[in-house]
C-alpha positions as CSV (number, residue, x, y, z in Angstrom):
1,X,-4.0,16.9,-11.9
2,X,-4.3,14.0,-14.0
3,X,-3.0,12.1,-17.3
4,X,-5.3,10.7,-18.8
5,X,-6.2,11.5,-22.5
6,X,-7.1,10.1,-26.0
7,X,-4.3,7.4,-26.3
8,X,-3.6,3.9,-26.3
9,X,-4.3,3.7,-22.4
10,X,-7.5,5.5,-23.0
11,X,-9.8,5.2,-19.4
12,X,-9.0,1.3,-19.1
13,X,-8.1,0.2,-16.3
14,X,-5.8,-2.7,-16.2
15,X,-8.0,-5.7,-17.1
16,X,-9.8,-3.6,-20.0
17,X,-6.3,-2.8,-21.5
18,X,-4.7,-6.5,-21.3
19,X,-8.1,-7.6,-22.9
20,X,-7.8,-4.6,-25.7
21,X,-4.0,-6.2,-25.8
22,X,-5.2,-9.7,-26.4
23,X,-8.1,-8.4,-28.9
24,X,-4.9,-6.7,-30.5
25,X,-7.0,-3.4,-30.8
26,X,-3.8,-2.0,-29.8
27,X,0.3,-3.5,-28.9
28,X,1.8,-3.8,-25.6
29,X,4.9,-1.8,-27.1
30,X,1.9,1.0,-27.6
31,X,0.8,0.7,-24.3
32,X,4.0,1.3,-22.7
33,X,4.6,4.1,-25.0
34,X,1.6,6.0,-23.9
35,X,2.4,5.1,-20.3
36,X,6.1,6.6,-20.8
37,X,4.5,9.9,-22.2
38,X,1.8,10.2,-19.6
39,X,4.3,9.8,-16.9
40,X,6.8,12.1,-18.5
41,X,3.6,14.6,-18.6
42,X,2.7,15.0,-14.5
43,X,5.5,13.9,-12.8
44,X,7.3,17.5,-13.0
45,X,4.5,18.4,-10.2
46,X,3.9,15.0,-9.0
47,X,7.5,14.0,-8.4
48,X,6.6,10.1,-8.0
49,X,9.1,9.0,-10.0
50,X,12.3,7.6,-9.3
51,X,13.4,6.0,-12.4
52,X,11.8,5.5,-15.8
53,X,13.1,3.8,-18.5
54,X,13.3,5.1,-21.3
55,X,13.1,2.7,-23.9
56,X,9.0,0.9,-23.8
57,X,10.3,-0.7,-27.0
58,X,11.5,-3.6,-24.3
59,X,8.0,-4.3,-24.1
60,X,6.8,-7.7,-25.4
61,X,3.4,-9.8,-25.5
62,X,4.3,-11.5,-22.4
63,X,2.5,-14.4,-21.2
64,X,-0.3,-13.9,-18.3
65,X,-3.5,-12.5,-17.4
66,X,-2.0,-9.2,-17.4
67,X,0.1,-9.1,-20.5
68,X,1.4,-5.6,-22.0
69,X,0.3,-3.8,-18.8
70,X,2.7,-1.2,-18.1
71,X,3.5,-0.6,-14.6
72,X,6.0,0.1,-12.0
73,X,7.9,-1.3,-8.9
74,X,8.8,0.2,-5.9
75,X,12.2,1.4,-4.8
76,X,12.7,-1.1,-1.8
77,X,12.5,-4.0,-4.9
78,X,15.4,-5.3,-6.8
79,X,14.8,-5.2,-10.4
80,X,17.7,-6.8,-12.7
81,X,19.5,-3.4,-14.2
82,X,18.2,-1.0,-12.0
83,X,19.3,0.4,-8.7
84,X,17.3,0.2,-5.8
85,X,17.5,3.1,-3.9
86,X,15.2,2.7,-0.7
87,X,14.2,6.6,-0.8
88,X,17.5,6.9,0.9
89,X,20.6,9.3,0.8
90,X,22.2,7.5,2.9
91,X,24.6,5.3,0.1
92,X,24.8,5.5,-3.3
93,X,22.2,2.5,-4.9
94,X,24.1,0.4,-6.9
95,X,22.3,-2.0,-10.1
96,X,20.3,-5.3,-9.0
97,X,22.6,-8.4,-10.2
98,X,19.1,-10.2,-10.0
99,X,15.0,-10.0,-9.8
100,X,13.8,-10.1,-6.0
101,X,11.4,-13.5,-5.6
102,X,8.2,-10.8,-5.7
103,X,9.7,-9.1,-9.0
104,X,9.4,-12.3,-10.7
105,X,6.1,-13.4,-9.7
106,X,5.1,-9.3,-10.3
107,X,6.3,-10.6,-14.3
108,X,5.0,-13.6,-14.1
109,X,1.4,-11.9,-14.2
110,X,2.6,-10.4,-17.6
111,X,3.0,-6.9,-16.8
112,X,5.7,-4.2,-18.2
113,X,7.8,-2.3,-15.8
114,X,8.1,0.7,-17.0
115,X,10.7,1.8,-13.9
116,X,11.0,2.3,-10.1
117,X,8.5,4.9,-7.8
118,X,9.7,6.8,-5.2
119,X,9.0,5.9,-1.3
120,X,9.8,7.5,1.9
121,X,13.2,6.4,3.4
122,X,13.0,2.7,4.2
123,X,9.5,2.7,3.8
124,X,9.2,3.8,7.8
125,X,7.0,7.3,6.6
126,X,3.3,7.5,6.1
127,X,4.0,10.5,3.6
128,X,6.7,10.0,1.0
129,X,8.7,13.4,1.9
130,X,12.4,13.8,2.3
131,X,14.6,16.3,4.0
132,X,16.7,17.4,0.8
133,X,14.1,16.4,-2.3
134,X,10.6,17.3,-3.1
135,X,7.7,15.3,-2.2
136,X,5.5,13.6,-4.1
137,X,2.7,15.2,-3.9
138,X,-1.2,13.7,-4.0
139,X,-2.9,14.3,-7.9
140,X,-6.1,15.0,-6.1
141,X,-4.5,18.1,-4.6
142,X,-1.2,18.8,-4.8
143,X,-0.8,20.7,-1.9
144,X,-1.3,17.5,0.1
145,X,0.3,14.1,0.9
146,X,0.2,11.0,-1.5
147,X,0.4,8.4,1.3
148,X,3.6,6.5,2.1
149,X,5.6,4.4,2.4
150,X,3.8,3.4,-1.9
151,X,3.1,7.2,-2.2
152,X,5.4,6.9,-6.0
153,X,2.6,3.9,-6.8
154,X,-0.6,5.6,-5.6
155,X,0.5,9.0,-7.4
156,X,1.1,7.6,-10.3
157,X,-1.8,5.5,-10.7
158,X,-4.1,8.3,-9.2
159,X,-3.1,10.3,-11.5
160,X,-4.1,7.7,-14.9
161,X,0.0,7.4,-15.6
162,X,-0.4,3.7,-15.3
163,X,-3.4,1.5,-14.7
164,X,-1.2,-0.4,-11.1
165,X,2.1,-0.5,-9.6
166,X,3.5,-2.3,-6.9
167,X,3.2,-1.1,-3.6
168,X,4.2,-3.5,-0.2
169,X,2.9,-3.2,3.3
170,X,4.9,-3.3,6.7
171,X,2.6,-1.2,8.8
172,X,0.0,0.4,6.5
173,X,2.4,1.2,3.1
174,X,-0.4,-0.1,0.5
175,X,-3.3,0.7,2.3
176,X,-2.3,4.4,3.4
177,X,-1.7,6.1,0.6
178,X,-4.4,4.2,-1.4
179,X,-7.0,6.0,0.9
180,X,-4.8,9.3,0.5
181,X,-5.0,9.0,-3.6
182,X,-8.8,7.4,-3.6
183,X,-7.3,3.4,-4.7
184,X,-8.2,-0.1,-4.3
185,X,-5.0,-1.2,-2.1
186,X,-5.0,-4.8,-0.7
187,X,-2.2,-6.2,1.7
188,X,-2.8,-10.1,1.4
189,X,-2.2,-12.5,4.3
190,X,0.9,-13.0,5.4
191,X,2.6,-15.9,3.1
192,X,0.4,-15.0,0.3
193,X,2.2,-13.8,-2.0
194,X,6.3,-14.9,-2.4
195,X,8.1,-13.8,0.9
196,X,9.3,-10.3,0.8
197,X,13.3,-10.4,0.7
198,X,14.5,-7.9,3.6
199,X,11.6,-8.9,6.6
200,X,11.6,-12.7,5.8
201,X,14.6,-12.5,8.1
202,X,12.8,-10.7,10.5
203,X,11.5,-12.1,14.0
204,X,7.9,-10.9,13.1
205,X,7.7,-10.8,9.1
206,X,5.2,-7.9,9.0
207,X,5.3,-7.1,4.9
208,X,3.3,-8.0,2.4
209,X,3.5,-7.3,-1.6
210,X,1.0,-6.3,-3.5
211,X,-0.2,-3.4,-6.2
212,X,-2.6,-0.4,-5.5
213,X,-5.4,0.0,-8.4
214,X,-8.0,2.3,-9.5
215,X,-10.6,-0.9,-9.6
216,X,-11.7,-3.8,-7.4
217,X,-11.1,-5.8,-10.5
218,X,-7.5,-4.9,-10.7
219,X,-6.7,-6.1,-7.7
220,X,-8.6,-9.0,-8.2
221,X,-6.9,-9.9,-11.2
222,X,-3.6,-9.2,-9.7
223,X,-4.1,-11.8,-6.9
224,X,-5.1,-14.4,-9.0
225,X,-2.8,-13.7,-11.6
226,X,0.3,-14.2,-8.8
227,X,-1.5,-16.6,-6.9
228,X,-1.4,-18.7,-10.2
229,X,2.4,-18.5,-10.7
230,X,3.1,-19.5,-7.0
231,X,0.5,-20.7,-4.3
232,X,1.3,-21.4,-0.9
233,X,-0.7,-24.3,-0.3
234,X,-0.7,-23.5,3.4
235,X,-3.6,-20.8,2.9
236,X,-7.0,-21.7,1.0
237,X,-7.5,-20.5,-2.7
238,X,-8.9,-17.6,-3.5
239,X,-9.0,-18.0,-7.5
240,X,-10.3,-15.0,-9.7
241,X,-13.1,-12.9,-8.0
242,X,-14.9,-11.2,-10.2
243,X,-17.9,-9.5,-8.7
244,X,-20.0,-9.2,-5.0
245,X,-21.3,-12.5,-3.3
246,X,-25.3,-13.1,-2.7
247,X,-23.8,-14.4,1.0
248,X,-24.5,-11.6,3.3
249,X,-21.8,-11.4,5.7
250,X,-22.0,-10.0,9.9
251,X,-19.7,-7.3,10.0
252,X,-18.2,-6.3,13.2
253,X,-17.5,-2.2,12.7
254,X,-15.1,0.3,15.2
255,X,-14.9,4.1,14.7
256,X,-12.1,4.5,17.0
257,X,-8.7,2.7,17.2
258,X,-8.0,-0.2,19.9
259,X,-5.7,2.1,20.8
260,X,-7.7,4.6,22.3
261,X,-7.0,7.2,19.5
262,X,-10.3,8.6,18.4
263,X,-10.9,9.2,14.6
264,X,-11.6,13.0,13.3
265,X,-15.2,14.0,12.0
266,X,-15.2,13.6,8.2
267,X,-13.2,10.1,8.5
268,X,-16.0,8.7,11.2
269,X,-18.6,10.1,8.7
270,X,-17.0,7.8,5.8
271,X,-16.7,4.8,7.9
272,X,-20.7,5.5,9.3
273,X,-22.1,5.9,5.6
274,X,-20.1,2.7,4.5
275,X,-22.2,0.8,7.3
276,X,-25.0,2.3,6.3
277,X,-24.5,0.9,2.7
278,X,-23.7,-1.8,3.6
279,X,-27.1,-2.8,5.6
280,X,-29.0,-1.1,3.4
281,X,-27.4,-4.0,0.8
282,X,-29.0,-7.0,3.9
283,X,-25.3,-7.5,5.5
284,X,-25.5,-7.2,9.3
285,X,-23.1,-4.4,11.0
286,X,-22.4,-4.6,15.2
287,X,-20.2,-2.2,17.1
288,X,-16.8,-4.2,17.6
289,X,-13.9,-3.3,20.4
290,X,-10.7,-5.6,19.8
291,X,-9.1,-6.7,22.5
292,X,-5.5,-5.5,22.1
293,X,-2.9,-5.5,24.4
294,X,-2.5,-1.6,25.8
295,X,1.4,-2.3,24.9
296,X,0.5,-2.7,21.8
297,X,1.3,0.8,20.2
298,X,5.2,1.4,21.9
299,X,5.6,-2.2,21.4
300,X,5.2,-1.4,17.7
301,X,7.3,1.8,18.1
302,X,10.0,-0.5,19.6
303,X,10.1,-3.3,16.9
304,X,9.7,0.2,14.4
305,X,13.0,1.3,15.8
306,X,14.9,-2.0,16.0
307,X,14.4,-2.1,11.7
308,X,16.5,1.1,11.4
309,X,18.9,0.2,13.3
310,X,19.5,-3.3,12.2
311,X,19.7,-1.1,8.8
312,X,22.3,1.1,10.3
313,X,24.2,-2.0,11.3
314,X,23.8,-3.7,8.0
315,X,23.7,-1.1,5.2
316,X,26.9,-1.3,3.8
317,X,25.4,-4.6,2.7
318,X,23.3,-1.9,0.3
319,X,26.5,0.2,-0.5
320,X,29.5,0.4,0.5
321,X,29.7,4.1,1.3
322,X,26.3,3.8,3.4
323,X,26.6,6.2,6.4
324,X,23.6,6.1,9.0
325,X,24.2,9.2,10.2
326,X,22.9,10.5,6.1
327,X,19.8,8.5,7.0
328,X,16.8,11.4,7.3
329,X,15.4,12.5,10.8
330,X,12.4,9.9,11.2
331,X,15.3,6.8,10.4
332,X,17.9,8.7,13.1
333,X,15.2,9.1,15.6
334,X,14.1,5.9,15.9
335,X,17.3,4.0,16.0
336,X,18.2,6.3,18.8
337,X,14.7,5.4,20.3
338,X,15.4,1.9,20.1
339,X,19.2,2.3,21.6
340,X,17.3,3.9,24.5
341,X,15.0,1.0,24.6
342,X,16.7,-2.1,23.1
343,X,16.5,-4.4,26.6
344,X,12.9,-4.4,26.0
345,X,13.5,-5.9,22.5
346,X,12.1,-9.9,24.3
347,X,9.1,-8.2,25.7
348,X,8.2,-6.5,23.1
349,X,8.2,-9.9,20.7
350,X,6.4,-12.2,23.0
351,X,3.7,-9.5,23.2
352,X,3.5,-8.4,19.6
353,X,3.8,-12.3,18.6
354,X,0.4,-12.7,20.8
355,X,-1.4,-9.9,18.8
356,X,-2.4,-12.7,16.2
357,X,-4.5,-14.8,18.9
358,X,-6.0,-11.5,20.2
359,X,-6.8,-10.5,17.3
360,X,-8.6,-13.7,16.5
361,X,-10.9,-13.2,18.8
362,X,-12.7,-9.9,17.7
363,X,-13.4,-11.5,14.5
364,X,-15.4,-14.3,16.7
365,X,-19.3,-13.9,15.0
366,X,-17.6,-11.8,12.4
367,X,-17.0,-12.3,9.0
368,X,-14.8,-9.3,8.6
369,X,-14.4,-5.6,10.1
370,X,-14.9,-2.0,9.1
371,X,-12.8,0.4,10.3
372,X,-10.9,3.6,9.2
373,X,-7.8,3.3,7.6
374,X,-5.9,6.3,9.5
375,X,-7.5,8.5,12.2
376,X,-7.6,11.4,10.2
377,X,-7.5,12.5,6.6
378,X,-4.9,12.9,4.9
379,X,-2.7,15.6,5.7
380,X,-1.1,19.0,3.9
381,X,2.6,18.7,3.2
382,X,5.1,19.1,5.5
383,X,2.9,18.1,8.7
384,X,4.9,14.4,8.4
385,X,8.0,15.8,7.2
386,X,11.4,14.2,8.1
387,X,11.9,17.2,9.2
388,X,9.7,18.2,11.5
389,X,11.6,17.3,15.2
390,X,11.4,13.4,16.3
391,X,9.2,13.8,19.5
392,X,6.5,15.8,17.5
393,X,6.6,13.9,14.5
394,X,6.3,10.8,16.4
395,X,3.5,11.7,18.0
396,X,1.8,13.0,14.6
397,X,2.8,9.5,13.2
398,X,1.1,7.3,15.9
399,X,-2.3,10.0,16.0
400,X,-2.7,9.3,12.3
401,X,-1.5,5.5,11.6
402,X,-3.8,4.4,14.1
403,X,-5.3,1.0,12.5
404,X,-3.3,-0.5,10.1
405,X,-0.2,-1.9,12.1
406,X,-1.9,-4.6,13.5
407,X,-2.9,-6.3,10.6
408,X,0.6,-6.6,9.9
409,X,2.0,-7.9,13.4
410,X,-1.0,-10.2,13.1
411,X,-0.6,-11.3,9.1
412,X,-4.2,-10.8,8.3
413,X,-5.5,-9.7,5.0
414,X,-6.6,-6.3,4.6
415,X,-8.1,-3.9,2.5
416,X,-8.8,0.1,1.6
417,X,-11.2,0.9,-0.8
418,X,-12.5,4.5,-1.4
419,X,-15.3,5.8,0.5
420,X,-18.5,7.7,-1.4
421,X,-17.4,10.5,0.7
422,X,-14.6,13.6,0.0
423,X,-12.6,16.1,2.0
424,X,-13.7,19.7,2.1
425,X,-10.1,20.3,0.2
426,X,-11.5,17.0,-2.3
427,X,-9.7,14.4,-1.4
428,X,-10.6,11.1,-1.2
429,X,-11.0,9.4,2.3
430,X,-10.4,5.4,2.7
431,X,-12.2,3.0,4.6
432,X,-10.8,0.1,5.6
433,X,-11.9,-4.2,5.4
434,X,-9.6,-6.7,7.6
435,X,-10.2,-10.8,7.6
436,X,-8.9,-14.1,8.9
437,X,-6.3,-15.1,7.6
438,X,-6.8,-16.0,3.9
439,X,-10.3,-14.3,3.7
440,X,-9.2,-12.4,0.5
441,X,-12.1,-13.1,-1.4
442,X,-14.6,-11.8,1.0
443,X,-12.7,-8.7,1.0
444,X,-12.9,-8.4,-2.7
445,X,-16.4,-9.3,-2.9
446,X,-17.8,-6.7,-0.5
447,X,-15.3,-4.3,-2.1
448,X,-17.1,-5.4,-5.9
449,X,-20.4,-4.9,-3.9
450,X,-19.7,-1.1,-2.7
451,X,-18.0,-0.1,-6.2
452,X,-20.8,-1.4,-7.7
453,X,-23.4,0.9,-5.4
454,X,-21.5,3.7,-4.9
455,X,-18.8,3.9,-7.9
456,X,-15.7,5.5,-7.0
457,X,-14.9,9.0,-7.5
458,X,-13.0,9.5,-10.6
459,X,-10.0,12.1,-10.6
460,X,-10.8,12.8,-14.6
461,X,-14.2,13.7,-13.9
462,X,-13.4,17.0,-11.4
């Protein structure tokens, strides 16, 4: 199911509408208007939604690149006014006195927030399902997951309700449910964009902001956009991309994870005919096997576990009636994982802290590397559930997020972008680009070169 129609949003995508904006072919208080109605329009069935506001007249012609886009932030970001809820039911949200650091720079770009999108509790689910709500469900099928933990964002921009929304990364949060809902999701290098408010106090800051979009030139334009209100002069430019390279880059490709678990058919397929492509277009593909440490996946669990229960220690700091034991199944089994496990907690640091030199080294000949984003496609509701028991749902977890963590532990940049291939059931499968350290613009350009060649599958054209 899908939004779009004949209205101030038309087909544009987020660049094309802040140009028709600035042309004044049509007013930012319009756009949000339309965006309000659209959103109003699917999420009865989508549910992706966790707060709209309900009055676009707020909406201004804003200064940036993006000006007048209307858009959303997700529920793990304070935004001045409006709770922030973390998908939880485990205390009662209470209003933001003040914009997070990534809010502001999200505004800086120019954009209209149009309300908060729903997300998985804490952002520790690859599916944004709850024990006690409905899910959102994907607009390709709605039988079927949206991603998490940015499942709210990917729905509704999936779905044509807005042209991006913000979606943020600790393990896989913009990239998964971009290849679930058939977006453009990029997590930047680490330090980026502004630091991320709850895991810059982390040991190991593994998020990363960011938006998922229906183009390459969204995200393009999004990067440059925040990279203009704040750089970190510690990481080299990327500026505004805004198409493929002539460079033809050596490509190091894996169909299987380091960790030993092995991709399903149709997802190897994608990954295979997005190599293909990409020779046929003169860039040079060779099998890759990164050398990770064997740890590397319960070392992950571990430091997974150790974040819900520092939130069970802490969340009264969230609201004062916050009671852990209202946190949903996933959240209670792995802080009682990590109470099992906690003397490890050293170990675990020192080896996951070494992940970025390992790492490193695969990329040694290699301009960047193909992979799948998730082992398998995407699955049917209630497979990832909350509440499915811990010990199976674990196990379904760590058999289907099987890449994307270690771009996180390490900090490196990368990117899903839809592959030219579907499901049987339709859906979209991702494949997935990873860099150096502040390699963004290659990943952007090869993504420009494969849109260009193979040109995503739209959702309005079923």
């Amino acid at each position: 199911m899908h939004a779009f129609r004949d209205d101030a949003l038309g087909d544009h995508d987020a660049v094309g509408l802040a140009e028709a904006i600035r042309r004044g072919e049509v007013s930012a208080a319009e756009a949000a208007r339309a965006a309000a109605e659209r959103v109003r329009a699917v999420d009865a069935r989508l549910n992706a939604v966790q707060l709209l506001i309900d009055a676009p007249e707020h909406a201004t012609r804003a200064d940036g690149p993006l000006a007048g886009v209307p858009t959303f932030v997700k529920d793990n970001t304070d935004y001045q006014g409006l709770p922030t809820g973390h998908g939880s039911a485990a205390f009662t949200p209470r209003a933001a006195r003040r914009h997070a650091p990534f809010a502001r720079q999200f505004l800086g770009t120019g954009v209209t927030v149009l309300g908060k999108t729903r997300m998985p509790e804490f952002g520790f689910s690859p599916t944004t399902e709850y024990e006690g709500a409905d899910p959102v469900r994907n607009p390709w099928n709605t039988g079927f997951s949206a991603g998490g933990s940015s499942g709210g964002s990917a729905a509704l921009v999936a779905a044509g309700a807005v042209p991006i929304a913000h979606a943020n990364d600790g393990g896989g949060s913009i990239r998964i449910p971009a290849a679930c809902c058939g977006l453009v999701g990029l997590k930047p290098t680490r330090g980026r964009v502004v630091a991320n408010a709850q895991s810059r106090q982390l040991p190991i800051d593994i998020v990363s902001d960011g938006i998922v979009s229906r183009t390459v030139r969204d995200s393009a334009a999004f990067l440059a956009a925040a990279e203009s209100y704040k750089r970190n002069p510690k990481l080299p430019p990327v500026g505004l991309v805004e198409g493929p390279s002539e460079r033809r880059l050596r490509i190091g490709f894996l169909l299987d994870s380091p960790n030993g678990v092995r991709s399903d058919a149709a997802t190897r397929a994608a990954v295979e005919q997005t190599a293909a492509t990409l020779e046929r277009l003169g860039h040079t593909l060779e099998p890759v096997a990164p050398d990770i440490d064997p740890s590397f996946t319960d070392d992950f669990l571990v430091f997974w576990g150790m974040l819900s229960f520092l939130l069970g220690v802490t969340g009264r700091t969230l609201g004062p009636d916050f009671d852990h034991r209202r946190m949903d199944g996933l959240s209670r089994g792995l802080r009682e994982d990590y109470l099992r496990n906690w003397r490890r907690t050293p170990g675990v640091l020192r080896r996951l802290k070494r992940t970025k030199v390992a790492y490193a080294a695969a990329f040694r000949g290699f301009d960047l590397l193909l992979s799948p984003v998730l082992a398998h496609t995407t699955p049917p509701l209630g497979h990832l559930s909350p509440t499915v028991p811990y010990t199976t749902l674990v196990e379904r977890i760590l058999a289907y997020v099987a890449f994307t963590p270690v771009d996180n532990v390490a900090g490196t940049p990368s990117m899903s972008v839809p592959a030219a291939s579907a499901t049987d059931d339709g859906l979209p499968i991702g494949v997935m680009f990873s860099g150096r350290p502040g390699s963004e613009r290659k990943l952007l350009e090869v993504a420009f070169e494969l849109e260009a060649e193979q040109r995503f599958r739209r959702i309005q054209d079923l």
